[in-house]
ROKELO-522930 format. One record per residue: chain; x, y, z of N, C-alpha, C, O, CB in turn; residue in three letters. Coordinates in steps of 0.2 Angstrom, whole numbers. Atoms other than C-alpha are relative to their C-alpha. Glycine has a CB too. Layout:
! residues N
> c  n_X  n_Y  n_Z  ca_X  ca_Y  ca_Z  c_X  c_Y  c_Z  o_X  o_Y  o_Z  cb_X  cb_Y  cb_Z  r
> A  X  Y  Z  X  Y  Z  X  Y  Z  X  Y  Z  X  Y  Z  Ala
...
END
This chain:
! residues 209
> c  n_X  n_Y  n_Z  ca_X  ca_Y  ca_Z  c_X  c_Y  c_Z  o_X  o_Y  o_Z  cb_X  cb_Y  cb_Z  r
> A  -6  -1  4  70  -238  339  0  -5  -6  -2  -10  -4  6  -1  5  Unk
> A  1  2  5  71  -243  322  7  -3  -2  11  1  -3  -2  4  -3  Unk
> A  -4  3  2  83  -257  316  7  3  -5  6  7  -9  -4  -4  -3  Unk
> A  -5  -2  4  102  -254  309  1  -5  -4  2  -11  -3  5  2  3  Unk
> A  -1  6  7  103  -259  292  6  4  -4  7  10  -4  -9  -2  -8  Unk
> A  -5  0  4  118  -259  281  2  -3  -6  6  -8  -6  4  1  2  Unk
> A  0  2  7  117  -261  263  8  -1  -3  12  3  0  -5  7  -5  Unk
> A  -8  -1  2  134  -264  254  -2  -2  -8  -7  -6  -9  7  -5  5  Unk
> A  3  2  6  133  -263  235  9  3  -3  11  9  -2  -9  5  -4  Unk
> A  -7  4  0  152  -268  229  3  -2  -9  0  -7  -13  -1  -8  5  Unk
> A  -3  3  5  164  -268  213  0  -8  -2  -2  -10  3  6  2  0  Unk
> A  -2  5  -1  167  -287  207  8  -1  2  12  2  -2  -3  -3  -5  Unk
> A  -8  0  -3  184  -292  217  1  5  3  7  7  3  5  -1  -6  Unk
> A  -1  -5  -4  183  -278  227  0  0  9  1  4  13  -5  4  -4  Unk
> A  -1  1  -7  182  -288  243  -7  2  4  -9  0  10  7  5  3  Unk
> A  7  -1  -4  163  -280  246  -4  -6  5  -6  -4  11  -6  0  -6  Unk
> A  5  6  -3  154  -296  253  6  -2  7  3  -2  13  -2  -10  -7  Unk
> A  -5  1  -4  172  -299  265  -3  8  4  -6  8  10  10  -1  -6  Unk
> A  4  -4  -2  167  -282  269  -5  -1  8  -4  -2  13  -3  0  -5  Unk
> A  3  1  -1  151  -285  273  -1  -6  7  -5  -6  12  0  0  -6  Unk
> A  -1  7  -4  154  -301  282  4  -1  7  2  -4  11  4  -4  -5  Unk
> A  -3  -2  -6  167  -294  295  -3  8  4  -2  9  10  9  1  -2  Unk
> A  5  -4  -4  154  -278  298  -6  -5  6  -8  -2  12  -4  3  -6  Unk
> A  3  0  -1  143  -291  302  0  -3  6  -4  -2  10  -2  1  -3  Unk
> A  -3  2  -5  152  -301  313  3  4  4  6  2  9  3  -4  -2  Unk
> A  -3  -4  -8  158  -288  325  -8  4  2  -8  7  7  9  9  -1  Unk
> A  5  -6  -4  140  -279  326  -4  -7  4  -8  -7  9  -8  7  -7  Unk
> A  5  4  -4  133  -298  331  -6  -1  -5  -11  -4  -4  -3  3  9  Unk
> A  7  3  3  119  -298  316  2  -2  -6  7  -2  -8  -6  4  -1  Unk
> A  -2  5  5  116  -308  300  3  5  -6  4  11  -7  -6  -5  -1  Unk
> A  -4  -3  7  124  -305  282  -6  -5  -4  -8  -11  -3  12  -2  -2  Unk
> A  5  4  6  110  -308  268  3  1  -6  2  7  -8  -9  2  0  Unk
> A  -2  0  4  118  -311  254  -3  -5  -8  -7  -2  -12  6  -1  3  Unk
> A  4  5  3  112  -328  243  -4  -1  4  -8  -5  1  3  -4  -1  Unk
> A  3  2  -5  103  -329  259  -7  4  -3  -11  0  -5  3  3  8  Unk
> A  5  -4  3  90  -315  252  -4  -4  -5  -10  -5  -5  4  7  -4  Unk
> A  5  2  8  87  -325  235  -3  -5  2  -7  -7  -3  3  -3  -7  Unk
> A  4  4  -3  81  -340  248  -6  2  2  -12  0  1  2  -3  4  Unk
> A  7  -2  -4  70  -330  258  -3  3  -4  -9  3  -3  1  4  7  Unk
> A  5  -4  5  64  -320  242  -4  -7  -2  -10  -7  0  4  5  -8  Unk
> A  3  6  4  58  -337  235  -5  -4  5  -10  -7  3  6  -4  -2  Unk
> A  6  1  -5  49  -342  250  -3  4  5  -6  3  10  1  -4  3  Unk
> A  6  -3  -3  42  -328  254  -5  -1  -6  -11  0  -5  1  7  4  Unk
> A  2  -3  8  36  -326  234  -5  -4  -1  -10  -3  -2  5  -1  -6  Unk
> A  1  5  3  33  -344  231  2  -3  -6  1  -8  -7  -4  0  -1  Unk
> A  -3  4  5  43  -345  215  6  -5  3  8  -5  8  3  6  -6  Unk
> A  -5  4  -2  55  -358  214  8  5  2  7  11  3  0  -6  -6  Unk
> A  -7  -4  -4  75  -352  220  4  -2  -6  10  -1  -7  4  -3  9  Unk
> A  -7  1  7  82  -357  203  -2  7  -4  3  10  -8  -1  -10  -7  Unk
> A  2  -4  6  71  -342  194  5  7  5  8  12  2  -10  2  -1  Unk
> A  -3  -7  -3  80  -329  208  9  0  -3  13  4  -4  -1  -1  11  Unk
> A  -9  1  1  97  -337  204  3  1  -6  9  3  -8  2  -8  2  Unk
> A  1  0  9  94  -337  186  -1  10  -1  3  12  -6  -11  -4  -3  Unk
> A  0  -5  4  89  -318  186  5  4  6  3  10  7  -8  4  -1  Unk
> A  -1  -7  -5  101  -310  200  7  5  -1  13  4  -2  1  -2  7  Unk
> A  -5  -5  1  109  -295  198  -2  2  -7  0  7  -11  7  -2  2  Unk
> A  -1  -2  10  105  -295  179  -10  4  -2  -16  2  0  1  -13  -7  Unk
> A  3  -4  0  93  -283  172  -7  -4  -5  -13  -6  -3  4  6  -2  Unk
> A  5  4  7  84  -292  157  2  -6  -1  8  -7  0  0  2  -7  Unk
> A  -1  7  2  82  -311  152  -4  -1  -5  -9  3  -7  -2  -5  5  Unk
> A  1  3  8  78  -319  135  -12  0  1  -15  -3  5  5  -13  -3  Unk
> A  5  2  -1  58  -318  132  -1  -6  0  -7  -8  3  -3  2  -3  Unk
> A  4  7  1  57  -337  129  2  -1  9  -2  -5  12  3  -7  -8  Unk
> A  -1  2  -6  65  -338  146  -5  0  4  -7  -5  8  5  3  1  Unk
> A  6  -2  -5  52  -329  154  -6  -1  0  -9  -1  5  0  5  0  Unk
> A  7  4  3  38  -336  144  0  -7  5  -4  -8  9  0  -1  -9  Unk
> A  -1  4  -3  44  -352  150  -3  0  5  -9  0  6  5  -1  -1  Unk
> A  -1  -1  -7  47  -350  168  -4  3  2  -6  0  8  5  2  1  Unk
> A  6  -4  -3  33  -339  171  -5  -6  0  -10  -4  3  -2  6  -3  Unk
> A  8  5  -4  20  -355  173  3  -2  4  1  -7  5  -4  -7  -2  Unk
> A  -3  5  -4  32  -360  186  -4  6  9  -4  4  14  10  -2  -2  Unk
> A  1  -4  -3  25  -342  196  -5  -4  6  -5  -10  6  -2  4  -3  Unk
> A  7  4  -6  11  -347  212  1  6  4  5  10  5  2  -9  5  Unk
> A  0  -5  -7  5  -337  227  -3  8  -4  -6  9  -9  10  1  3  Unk
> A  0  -6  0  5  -320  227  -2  7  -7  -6  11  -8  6  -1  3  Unk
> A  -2  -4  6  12  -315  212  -1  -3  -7  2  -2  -12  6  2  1  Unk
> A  0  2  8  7  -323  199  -10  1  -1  -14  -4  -4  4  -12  -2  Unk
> A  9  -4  1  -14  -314  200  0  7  1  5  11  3  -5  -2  7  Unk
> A  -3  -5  3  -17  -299  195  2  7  4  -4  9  6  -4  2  -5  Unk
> A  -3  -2  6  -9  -287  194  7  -2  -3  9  1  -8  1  7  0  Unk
> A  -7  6  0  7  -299  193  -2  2  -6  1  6  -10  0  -8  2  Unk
> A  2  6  8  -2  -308  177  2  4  -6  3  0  -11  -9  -2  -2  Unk
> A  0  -3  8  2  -295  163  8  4  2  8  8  -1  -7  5  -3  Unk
> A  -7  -3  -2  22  -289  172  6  -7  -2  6  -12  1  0  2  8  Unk
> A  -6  4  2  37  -297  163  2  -4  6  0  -1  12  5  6  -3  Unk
> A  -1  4  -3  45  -312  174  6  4  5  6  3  11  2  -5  -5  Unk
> A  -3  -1  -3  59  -303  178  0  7  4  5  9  7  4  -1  -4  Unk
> A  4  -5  -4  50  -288  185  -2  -2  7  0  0  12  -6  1  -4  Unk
> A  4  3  -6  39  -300  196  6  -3  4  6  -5  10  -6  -6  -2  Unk
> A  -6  4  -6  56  -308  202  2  8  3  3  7  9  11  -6  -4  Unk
> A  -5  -7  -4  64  -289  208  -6  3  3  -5  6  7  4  7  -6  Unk
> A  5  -2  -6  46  -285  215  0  -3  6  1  0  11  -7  0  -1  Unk
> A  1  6  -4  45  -300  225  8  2  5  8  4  11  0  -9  -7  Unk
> A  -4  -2  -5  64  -296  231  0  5  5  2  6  10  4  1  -2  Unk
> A  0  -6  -5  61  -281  235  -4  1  7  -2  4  12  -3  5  -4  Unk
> A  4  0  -7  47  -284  246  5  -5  7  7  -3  13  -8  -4  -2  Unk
> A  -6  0  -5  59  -295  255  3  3  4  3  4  10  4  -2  -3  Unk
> A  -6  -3  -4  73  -285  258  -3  4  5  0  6  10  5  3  -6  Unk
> A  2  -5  -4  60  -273  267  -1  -3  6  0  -1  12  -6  3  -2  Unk
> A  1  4  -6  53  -288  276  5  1  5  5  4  10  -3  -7  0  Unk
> A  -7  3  -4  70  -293  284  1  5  3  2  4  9  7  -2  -5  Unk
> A  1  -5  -4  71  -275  288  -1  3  4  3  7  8  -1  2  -1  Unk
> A  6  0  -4  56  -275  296  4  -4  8  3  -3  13  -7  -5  -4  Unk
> A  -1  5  -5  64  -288  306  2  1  4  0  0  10  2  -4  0  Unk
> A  -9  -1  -3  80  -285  310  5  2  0  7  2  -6  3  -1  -1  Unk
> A  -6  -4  3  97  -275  311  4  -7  -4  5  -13  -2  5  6  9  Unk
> A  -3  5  2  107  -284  298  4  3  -7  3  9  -7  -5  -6  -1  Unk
> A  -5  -3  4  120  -281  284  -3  -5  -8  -5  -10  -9  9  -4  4  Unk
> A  4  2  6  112  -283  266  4  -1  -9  1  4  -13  -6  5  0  Unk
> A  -6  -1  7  124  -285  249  -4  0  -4  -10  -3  -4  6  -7  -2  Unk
> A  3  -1  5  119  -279  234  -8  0  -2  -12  1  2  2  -4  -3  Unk
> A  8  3  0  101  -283  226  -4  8  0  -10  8  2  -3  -7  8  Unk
> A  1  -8  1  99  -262  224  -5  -1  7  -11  1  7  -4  3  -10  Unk
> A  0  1  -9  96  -266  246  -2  7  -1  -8  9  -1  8  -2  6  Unk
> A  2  -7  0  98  -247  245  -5  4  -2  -5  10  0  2  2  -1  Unk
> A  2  -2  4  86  -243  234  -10  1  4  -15  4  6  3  -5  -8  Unk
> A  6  1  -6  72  -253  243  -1  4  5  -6  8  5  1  -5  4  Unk
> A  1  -2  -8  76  -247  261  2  12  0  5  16  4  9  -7  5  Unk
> A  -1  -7  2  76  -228  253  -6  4  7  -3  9  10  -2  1  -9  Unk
> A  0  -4  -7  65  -222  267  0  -2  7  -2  1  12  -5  2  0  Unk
> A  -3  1  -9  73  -231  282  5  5  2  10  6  -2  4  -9  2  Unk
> A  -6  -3  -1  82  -219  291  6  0  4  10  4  4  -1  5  1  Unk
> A  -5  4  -4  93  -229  301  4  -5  -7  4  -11  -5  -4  -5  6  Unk
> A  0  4  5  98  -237  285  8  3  -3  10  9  -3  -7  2  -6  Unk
> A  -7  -5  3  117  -233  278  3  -5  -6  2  -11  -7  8  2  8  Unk
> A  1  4  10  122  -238  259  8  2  2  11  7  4  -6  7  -10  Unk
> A  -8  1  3  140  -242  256  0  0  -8  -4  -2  -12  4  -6  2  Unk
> A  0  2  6  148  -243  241  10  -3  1  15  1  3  -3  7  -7  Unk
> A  -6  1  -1  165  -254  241  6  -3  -8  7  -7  -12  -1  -5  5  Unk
> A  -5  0  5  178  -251  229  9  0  -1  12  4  2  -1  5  -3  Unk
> A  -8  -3  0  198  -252  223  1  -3  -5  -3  -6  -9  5  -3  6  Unk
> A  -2  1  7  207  -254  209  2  -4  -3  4  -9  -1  3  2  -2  Unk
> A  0  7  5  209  -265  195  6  -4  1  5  -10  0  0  0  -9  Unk
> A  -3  6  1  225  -274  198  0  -2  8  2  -7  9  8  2  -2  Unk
> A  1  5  -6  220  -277  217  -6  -5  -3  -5  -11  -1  -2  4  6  Unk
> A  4  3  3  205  -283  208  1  -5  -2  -3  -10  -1  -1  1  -2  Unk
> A  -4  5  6  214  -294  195  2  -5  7  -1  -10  8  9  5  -6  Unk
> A  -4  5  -3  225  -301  208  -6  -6  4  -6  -12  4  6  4  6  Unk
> A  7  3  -5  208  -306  221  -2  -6  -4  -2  -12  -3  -7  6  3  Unk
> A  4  2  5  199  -312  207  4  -10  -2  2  -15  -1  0  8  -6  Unk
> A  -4  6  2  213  -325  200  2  -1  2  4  -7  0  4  -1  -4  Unk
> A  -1  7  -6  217  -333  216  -4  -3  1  -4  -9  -1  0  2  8  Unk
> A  7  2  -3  200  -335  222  -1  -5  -5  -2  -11  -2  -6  5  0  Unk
> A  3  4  4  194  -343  206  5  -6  -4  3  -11  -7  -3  5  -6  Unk
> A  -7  2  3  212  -350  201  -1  -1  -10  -2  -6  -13  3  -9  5  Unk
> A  1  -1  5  211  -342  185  6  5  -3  10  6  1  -6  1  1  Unk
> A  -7  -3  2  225  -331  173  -4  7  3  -10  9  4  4  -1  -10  Unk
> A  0  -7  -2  225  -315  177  -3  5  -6  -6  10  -5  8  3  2  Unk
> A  6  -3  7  218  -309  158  -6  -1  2  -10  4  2  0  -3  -7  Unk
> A  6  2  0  203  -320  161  -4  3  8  -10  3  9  1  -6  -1  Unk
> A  3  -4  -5  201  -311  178  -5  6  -3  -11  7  -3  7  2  5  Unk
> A  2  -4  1  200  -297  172  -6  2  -6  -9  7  -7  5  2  -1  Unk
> A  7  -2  6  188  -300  158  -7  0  4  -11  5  3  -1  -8  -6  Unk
> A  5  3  -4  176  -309  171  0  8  5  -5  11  7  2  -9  6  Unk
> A  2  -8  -7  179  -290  183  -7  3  -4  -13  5  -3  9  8  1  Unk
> A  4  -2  5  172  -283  167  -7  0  1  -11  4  2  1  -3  -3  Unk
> A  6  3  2  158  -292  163  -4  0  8  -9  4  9  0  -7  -4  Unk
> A  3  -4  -9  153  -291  183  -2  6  1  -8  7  2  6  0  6  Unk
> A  5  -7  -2  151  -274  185  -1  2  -6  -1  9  -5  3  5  3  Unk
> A  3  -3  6  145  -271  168  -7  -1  3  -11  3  4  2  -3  -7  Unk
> A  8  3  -1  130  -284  175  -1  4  2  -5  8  -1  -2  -6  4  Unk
> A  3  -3  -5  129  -275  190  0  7  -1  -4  10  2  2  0  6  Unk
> A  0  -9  4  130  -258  182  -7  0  -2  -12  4  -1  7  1  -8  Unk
> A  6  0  1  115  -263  174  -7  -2  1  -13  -1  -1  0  -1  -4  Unk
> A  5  2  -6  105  -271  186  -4  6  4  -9  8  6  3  -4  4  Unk
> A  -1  -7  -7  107  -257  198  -3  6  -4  -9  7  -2  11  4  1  Unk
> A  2  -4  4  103  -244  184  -7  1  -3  -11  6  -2  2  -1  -3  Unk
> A  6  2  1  89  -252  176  -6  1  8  -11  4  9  1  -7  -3  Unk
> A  7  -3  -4  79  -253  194  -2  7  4  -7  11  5  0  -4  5  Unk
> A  -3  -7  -5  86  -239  204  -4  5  -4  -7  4  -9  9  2  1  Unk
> A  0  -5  3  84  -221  201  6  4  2  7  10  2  -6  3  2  Unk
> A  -6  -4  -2  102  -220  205  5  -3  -3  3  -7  -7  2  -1  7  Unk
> A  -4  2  4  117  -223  197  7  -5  4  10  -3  9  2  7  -4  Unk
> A  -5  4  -3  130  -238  202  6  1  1  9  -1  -3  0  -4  -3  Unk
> A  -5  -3  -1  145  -232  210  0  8  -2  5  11  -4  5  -4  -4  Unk
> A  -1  -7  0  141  -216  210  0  2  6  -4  -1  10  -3  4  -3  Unk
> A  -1  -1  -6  147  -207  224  -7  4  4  -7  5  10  7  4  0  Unk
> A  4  -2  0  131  -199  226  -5  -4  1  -10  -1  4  0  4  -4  Unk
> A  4  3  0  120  -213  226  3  -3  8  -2  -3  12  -1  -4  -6  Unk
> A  0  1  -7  127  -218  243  2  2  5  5  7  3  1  -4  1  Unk
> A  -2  -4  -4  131  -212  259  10  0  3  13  4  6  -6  -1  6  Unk
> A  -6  1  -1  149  -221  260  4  -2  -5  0  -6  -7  2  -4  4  Unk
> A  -2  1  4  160  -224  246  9  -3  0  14  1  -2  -2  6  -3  Unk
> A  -9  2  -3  178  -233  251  3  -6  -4  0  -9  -8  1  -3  9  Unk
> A  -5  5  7  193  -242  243  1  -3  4  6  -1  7  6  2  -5  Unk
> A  -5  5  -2  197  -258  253  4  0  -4  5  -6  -3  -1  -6  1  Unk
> A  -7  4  1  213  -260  243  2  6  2  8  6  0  2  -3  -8  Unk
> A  -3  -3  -3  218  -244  253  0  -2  7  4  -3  11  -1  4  -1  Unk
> A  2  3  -9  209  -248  270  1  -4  -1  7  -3  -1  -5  0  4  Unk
> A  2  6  -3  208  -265  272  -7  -2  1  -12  3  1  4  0  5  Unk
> A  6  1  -5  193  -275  279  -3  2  5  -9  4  5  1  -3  1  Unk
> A  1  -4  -6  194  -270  296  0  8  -1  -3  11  4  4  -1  5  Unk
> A  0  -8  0  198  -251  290  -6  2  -3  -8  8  -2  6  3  -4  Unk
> A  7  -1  2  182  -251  281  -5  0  4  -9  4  5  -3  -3  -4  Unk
> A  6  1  -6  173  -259  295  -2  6  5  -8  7  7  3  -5  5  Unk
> A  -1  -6  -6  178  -244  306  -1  5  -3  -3  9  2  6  1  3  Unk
> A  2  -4  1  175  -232  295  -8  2  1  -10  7  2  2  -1  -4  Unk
> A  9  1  1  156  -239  293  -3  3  8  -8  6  9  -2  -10  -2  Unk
> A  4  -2  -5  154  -238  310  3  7  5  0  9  11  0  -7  4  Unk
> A  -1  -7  -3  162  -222  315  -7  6  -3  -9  10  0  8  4  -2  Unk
> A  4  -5  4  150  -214  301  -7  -3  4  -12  -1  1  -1  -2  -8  Unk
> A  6  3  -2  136  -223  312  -1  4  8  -6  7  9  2  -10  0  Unk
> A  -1  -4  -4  142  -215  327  0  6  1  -1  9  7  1  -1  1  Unk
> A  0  -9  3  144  -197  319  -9  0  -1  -12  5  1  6  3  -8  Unk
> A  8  -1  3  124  -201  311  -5  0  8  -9  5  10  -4  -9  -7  Unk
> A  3  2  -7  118  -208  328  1  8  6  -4  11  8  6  -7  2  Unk
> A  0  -7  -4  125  -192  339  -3  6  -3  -4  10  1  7  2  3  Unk
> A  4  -4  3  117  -181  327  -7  0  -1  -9  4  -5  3  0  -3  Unk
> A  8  3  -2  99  -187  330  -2  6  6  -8  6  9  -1  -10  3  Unk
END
C-alpha cells in the first residue's frame, strides 16, 4: 500500500498552512512546510539560505545566481547541473525531495508546486485553499500587526509570487480549479470544515479502488 500524501497549494492569508497543519494533526503525520527547504538542502548539498532566497519565486537576478552558484557541491553542481541556471538546480534538487519524503511517508506537503512533483502517485490528493479578500485582509493584518491597506498590498504581491512560481514550473495553472482535485474556501468552512472535507474525499477515492 502506497503512502497518503496531501499537497495543499493556498492563497496568501487564506489560512492554507492552518489547514494543512490541523489535517495533519488528526491523520498523526508530519506537515513539511519550511521543513521541505531543510531537507532539500541536505539532501542537495546547497546551503538552506539559497532555498530560502529562491522559494516560491520563479526567477532571481543573474548576478544573484552567478554569485551563489559557487556555493553549489554534491550532486548538483556536475554535469548536467553545470550549464542549468541556479534557480533551476534549486527547483530540481526540491523536487527530488518532495518525492523522496513521499517515498517515505504518508504526510501533508504545502506548496513548492508538491502536486506537480507527486503527479504520478495515486494516493496523492492536491488541494487548493482559498477565501476572500476581506477575510484575507483581516488574517493577514492581525498576524503581521499591520493596516489593513498594507495587508492587502502584501496578499497581492503573495499570490502574484506564487502565481508565478506555480506557473513557471508546473504544467498547470495556479488556483485553477482544474489543476487540483479539491478546491475550498475556509472563510466558509472553517479549518476543521476543510479538514473533513479532505478526508471524506479520501474516503469516497479510497472505496472506489
Amino acid at each position: 500500500m502506497s503512502n497518503k500524501i496531501y499537497t495543499i497549494g493556498r492563497e496568501f492569508g487564506s489560512g492554507g498552512k492552518a489547514v494543512g497543519e490541523a489535517l495533519a494533526n488528526r491523520l498523526g503525520i508530519k506537515l513539511y512546510d519550511k521543513e521541505l527547504l531543510q531537507q532539500a538542502a541536505k539532501d542537495s548539498g546547497f546551503c538552506e539560505e539559497i532555498f530560502e532566497n529562491h522559494d516560491e519565486k520563479p526567477t532571481s537576478s543573474f548576478l544573484y545566481s552567478l554569485v551563489m552558484d559557487t556555493y553549489s557541491v554534491g550532486s548538483y553542481n556536475s554535469s548536467p547541473f553545470l550549464d542549468m541556471p541556479l534557480n533551476h538546480k534549486v527547483f530540481l534538487a526540491q523536487f527530488e525531495t518532495i518525492k523522496k519524503i513521499a517515498d517515505r511517508e504518508s504526510c501533508v506537503i504545502v506548496g513548492r508546486c508538491a502536486d506537480y512533483a507527486l503527479t504520478d502517485y495515486p494516493d496523492c490528493i492536491n488541494i487548493f485553499i482559498h477565501s476572500d479578500m476581506e477575510n484575507r485582509v483581516k488574517a493577514v493584518s492581525k498576524r503581521l500587526n499591520i493596516t489593513e491597506n498594507k495587508a492587502k498590498d502584501l496578499i497581492q504581491k503573495k499570490d502574484k509570487q506564487r502565481a508565478s512560481y506555480y506557473n513557471y514550473y508546473s504544467s498547470k495553472r495556479w488556483g485553477d480549479s482544474t489543476s487540483y482535485h479539491l478546491t475550498l474556501d475556509a472563510g466558509k468552512l472553517g479549518i476543521d470544515g476543510c479538514v473533513d472535507m479532505i478526508l471524506k474525499f479520501r474516503e469516497i477515492m479510497d472505496a472506489q479502488k
